[in-house]
N, C-alpha and C positions, 0 to 999 in steps of 0.2 A: 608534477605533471598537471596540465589541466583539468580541471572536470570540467564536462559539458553534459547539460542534459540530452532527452531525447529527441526533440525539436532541433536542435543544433547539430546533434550527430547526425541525425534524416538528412538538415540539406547538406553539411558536408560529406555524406558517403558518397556521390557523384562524384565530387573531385578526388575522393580519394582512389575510388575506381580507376581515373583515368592518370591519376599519380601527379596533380594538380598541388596537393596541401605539401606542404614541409612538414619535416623530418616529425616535428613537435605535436604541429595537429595531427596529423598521421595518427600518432603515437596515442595522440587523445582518444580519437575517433575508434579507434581499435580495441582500443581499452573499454571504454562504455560500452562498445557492443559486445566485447568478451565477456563484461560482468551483468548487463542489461536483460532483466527477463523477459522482455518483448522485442527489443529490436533485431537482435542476431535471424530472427525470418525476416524481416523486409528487407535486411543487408543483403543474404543467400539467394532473395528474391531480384534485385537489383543485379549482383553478380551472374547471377544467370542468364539476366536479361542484353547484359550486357556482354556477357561471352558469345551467346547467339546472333547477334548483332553483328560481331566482328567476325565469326563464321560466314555469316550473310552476304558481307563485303567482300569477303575472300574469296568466298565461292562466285562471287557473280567477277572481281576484279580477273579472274583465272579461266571463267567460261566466254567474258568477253572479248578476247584476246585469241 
């Protein structure tokens, strides 16, 4: 597997949020932030960010209608 450091995991968690990366960086990306003692919060922070977002969309795609 790859290693990547933390600069590298940061800009790929976007795409892996939105399931952009293959199977491999995936796998990478996942990994460094499993084992990484700083990034697993800006990941949590990201993923939040991004669930509310798509709440946001929903709720507006469903009240505009």
């Amino acid at each position: 597997m790859r290693e990547l450091g933390c600069a590298e995991a940061r800009d790929l968690a976007s795409d892996l949020i939105d399931g952009e990366l293959s199977a491999d960086l995936a796998a990478a990306v996942e990994h460094h932030v499993a084992n990484c003692p700083t990034c697993p919060a800006l990941y949590r922070a990201m993923v939040t960010v991004h669930s509310r977002l798509l709440a946001q969309r929903r709720s507006a795609g469903t009240s505009a209608g």
